[in-house]
C-alpha angles and dihedrals in degrees: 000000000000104000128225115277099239093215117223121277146143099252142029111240123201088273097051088047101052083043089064094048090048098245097114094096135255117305110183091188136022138172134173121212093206137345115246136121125004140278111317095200126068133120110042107109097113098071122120146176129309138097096308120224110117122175115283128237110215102149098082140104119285103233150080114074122316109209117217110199111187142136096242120096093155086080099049101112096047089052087054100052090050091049090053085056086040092053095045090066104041094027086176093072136065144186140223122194106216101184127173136184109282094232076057097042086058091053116044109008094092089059093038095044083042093066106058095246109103132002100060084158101021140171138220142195112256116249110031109010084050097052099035087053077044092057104037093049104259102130133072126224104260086174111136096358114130093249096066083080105055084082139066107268089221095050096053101059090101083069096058136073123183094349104315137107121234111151138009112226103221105190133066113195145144134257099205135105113285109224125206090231081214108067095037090059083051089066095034100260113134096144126056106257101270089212149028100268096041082058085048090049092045091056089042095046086050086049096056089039080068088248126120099244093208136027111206136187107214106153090074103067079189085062103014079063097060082084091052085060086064099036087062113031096085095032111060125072095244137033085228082067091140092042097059090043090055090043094047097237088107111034133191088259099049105114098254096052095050083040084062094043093054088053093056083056087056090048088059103083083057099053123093117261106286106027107170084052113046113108129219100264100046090050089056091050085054098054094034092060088046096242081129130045095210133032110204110218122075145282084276085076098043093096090050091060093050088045079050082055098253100159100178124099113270124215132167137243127184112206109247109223090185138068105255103258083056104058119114093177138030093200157309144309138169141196114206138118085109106203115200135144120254117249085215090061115114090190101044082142096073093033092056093054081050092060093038081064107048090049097055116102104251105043081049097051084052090049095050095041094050093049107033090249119145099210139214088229119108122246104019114161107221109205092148103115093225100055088055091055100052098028088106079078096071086064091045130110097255128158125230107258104276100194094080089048074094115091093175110066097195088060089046092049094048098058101039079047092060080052093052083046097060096046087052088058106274120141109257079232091053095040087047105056094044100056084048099053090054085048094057101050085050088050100048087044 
């Protein structure tokens, strides 16, 4: 575990202190971009719940360190490269990078950013984590400030609840299974399977061609579920699908849903070995050596694979459930990378020119070319070749990620486990009945 630069200052604030003691959180990652004035965050721990927004202070100094708390250490170095340009305009300022897992971020960031300690300037996943550092204060009301309109109105309504804007999701990406181009021309495929039984031909031609048509990682239930986004975005009645299960109104035993289960138990033979407990990383080694055709994740994960030293050209393919008169969506996309500044900052001044940076065109352009991230920012100038190839799916049919519809994560888990289940070998009758009745009993709570 790599520990927090303290930064130089003339005094020791409350952060600095507990972070002395060692009772600032866990940090599995940190990197200062340069080291200047001291800690930005202190006092803050007595926030509590409500509907977050308070008023924003945007008048002080621009210096002390500005703490980032986010989930993706993928873009470490990028980040780093935009706070040394950040840091030679305001040299009174630095910033740390405190990234966690993002199993972990889910988990415990609400509590961490809470306290005042990290995440002067802090993400979330859009759906439940957003609601629930809405809820309990976090964020503070970005409503009528200039940078509002750096973004895409209609990309930015996952940062907003009842009319106020808390947050401004950054990045636009997809939640659908990444291909090596290569490996699936090989086999004859140019053109993403258009139904149900040419995905299942596809799998089966990779399979004879000696290669693992799908790396999957399983054993995360937070990234094994981006394919339960696909499974289910041309099967269920409704495209507030998640919505209706947490409410009571679907349920894990209605006939689509087990449809789709039963189509995850046709998907098994095409997995790697171990499935259910393969982790991200090894999935995306997998895929990256070109032992398997498709990684089944998302373009988030794209620059992972080239870092892994994956050299052939990477598209994206969303499984098709349906027959192809009956598809609604061709696939999957998400925004989410919800920047906001935290309410427990004692230095949001300095937070909130942080943000203003990163949202202008050309450090986000930096940011998305560097990561492989397409952005809700206007303006954005996209030379990664990546994002070329795969920017036709930014005028493609796709559905809102419906996964994070859910606000309740037991219920969430429940229903993408019954998925993993299945996968592992369990009955979809069998998976089914027990997430519901875990739903139920979350429901009737």
């Amino acid at each position: 575990m790599t520990q927090r630069s303290s930064g130089i200052g003339n005094s020791i604030t409350r952060r600095r202190a507990l972070q002395l003691l060692g009772l600032g959180g866990i940090a599995t990652v940190s990197a200062v971009s340069s080291a200047c004035a001291g800690p930005g965050s202190g006092e803050g721990g007595e926030q509590q719940g409500g509907s977050g927004g308070d008023e924003l202070a945007t008048g002080g100094p621009v210096e002390g360190e500005i703490s980032f708390a986010h989930w993706r250490a993928e873009d470490q170095d990028v980040l780093e490269e935009l706070f040394a340009q950040f840091t030679e305009e305001y040299p009174d300022a630095s910033v740390s990078q405190d990234i966690s897992p993002s199993n972990d971020y889910q988990s415990s960031a609400l509590q961490r950013i809470r306290s005042g300690n990290i995440g002067d300037l802090f993400v979330a996943f859009r759906g439940a984590q957003f609601v629930d550092m809405v809820n309990a204060g976090l964020y503070a009301d970005l409503s009528g400030t200039d940078v509002v309109d750096l973004y895409q109105p209609d990309l930015i309504e996952a940062g907003a609840q009842d009319g106020t804007q808390y947050g401004l999701p950054y990045q636009l990406v997809f939640n659908q299974p990444v291909t090596n181009l290569d490996m699936l021309e090989s086999v004859g495929i140019t053109e993403p399977p258009p139904d149900w039984d040419s995905f299942l031909a596809m799998c089966e031609d990779l399979l004879a061609a000696d290669v693992i048509p799908m790396a999957w990682p399983g054993g995360e239930i937070g990234n094994a579920g981006h394919l339960f986004n696909c499974m289910v975005m041309n099967n269920a009645p409704s495209d507030d699908m998640c919505v209706k299960i947490e409410t009571g109104e679907y349920k894990c035993t209605d006939d689509w849903f087990l449809r789709t289960l039963e189509q995850y138990a046709e998907l098994r033979p095409y997995f790697q070995s171990n499935a259910t407990g393969t982790a991200v990383e090894p999935a995306q080694q997998l895929f990256a050596e070109g032992q398997a055709a498709i990684m089944v994740t998302g373009s988030f994960h794209i620059a992972a694979a080239r870092e892994l030293g994956a050299d052939f050209p990477m598209g994206m393919l969303a499984p098709i459930t349906v027959s192809a008169d009956e598809m609604k969506y061709e696939g999957i996309h998400n925004a989410t990378f919800i920047l906001g500044v935290n309410t427990a900052s004692d230095n949001q001044a300095a937070a909130m020119e942080l943000l203003r940076f990163l949202s202008a065109p050309e450090p986000a352009s930096t940011y998305a070319n560097g990561t492989a991230q397409h952005l809700t920012v206007t303006d954005v100038e996209y030379e990664n070749e990546d994002l070329a190839t795969n920017e036709e799916w930014l005028q493609k049919q796709t559905l809102l990620a419906p996964r994070f519809q859910f606000t309740d994560l037991d219920i969430r888990n429940a229903a993408e486990q019954a998925c993993i289940d299945v996968v592992g070998g369990d009955s979809p009758e069998q998976a089914a009945e027990a997430a519901q009745q875990i739903i139920d009993q979350r429901v009737d709570a």
